[in-house]
Each structure stands twice: as structure tokens, then as C-alpha cells.
KELUM-991444 format. One record per residue (C-alpha): chain; x, y, z; residue number from 1. Coordinates in Angstrom, 3 decimals. Example, Ala and Ser with C-alpha at 12.3 -4.5 7.8 and 13.67 -1.06 7.14 Angstrom:
2
- A:12.300:-4.500:7.800:1
- A:13.670:-1.060:7.140:2
//
This chain:
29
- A:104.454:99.863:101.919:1
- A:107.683:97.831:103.208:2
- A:106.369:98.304:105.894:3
- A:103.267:95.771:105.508:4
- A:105.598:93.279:104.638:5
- A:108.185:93.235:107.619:6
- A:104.726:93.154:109.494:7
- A:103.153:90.096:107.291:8
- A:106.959:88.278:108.351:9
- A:107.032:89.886:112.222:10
- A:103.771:90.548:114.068:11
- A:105.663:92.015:116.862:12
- A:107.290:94.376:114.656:13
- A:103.630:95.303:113.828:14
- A:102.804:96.198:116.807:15
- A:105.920:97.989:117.633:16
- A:105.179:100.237:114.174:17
- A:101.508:100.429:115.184:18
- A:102.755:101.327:118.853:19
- A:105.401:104.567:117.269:20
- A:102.664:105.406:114.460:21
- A:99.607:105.789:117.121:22
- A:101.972:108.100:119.975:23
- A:105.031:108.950:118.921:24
- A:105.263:109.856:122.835:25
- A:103.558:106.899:124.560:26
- A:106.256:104.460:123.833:27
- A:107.226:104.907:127.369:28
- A:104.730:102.758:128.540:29
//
């Protein structure tokens, strides 16, 4: 749940978690 509240602060951190949490793989791209 900490983290929905770094994202509520940081939207790019959002989408960096939301980027790791959908392919923990596909961050190469």
C-alpha cells in the first residue's frame, strides 16, 4: 500500500512500478 502513495506524490514512479509489476522482463524496452 506505500506503494499508492509514492505514486499519488510521483506519477513517474507509477509508471516505473506499473512498468516492473506488468513484465518483470520487458523493462528493457
Amino acid at each position: 500500500m506505500v506503494r499508492v502513495l509514492h505514486i499519488a506524490e510521483k506519477p513517474s514512479v507509477a509508471k516505473l512500478i506499473a512498468n516492473s509489476v506488468a513484465g518483470n522482463g520487458q523493462i528493457g524496452r
